[in-house]
N, C-alpha and C positions, 0 to 999 in steps of 0.2 A: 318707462316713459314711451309714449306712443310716438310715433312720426306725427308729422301735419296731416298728411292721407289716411292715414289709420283715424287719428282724433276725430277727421271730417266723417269716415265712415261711421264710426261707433256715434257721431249726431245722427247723421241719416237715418241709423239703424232705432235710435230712439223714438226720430219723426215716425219715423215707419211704424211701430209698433203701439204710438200715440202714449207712451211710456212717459208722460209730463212730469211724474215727480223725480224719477234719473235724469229726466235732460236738465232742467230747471235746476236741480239741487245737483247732480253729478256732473257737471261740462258748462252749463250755460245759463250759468245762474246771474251770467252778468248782463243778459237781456232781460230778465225777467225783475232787478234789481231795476236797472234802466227805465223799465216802465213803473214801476214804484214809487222810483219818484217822481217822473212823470204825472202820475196819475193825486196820488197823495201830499207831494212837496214836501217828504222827508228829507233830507241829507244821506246822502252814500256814505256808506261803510266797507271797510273790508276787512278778512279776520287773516291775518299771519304768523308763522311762529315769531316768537320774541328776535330769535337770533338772524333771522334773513324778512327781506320786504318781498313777498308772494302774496297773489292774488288766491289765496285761497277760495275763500268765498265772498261772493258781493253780497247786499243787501241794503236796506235801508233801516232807520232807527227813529224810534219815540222815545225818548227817556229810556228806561234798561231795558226794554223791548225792542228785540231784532225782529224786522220783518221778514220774511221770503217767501217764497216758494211754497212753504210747510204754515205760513200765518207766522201769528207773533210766538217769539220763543225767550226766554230769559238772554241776556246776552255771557252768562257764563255758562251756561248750555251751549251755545254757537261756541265762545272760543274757545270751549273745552275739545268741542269736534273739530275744530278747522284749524286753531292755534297752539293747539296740543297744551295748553293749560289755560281752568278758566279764569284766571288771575290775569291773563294778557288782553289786554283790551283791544275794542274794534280800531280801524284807522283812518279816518275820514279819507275820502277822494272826493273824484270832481267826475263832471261827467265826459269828459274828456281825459282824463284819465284810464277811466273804466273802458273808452271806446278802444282807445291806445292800447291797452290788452287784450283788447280783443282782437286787433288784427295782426299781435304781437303773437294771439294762439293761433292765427290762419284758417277763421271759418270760413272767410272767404264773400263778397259781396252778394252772393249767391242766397246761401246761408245765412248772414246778417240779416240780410230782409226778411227770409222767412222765418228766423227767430225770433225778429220781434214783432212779426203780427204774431205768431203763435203766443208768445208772452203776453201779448193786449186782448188777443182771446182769451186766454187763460184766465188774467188779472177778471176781467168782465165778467165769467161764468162763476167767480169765483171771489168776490168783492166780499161779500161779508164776511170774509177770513181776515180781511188787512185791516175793516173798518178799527 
């Protein structure tokens, strides 16, 4: 498990190296989830194991299509990655929620901001993945 100063480095480290699919899908997928629904009016999802309530992964959802990062993917493909079976289903949140975790993981206000315009860039350069 990382500290809060480690976690924030290893973000920077991704900024830095403009590494969009690690950040987005590995640390901070909960900006990128954020503006998803934002932009789409999906519903927030999250994937956890069955036995404890973690913020594995955010996203948003169509019918059994998970959105993220990566485009739409089967949503027992996602829990299979994130909720370690894919029989465990996603978990609705809120968008307050989602924020709540995130300053639960200490990006920091700094970082919040520049996460999610990088995520609204992102989303923008890259729209016809979620349509």
């Amino acid at each position: 498990m990382h500290s809060k100063e480690e976690f924030r480095d290893l973000i920077r480290q991704r900024i830095h190296d403009e590494n969009w699919t690690e950040l987005f899908i590995g640390g901070a997928c909960y900006f990128f989830a954020l503006i998803l629904h934002e932009e789409l009016h999906l519903p927030l999802f999250y994937a956890s194991p069955a036995d404890r309530d973690e913020f594995r992964h955010v996203f948003v959802m169509q019918g059994r299509q998970c959105i993220d990062y990566l485009g739409r993917r089967p949503v027992e493909i996602v829990a299979g990655l994130y909720a370690e079976w894919p029989d465990v289903p996603p978990r609705p949140t809120t968008t307050g929620e989602v924020m709540s975790r995130i300053r639960e993981k200490g990006f920091g206000d700094d970082l919040e901001k520049q996460l999610l315009s990088l995520a609204r860039t992102q989303f923008h350069q890259h729209r016809e993945k979620y349509s």
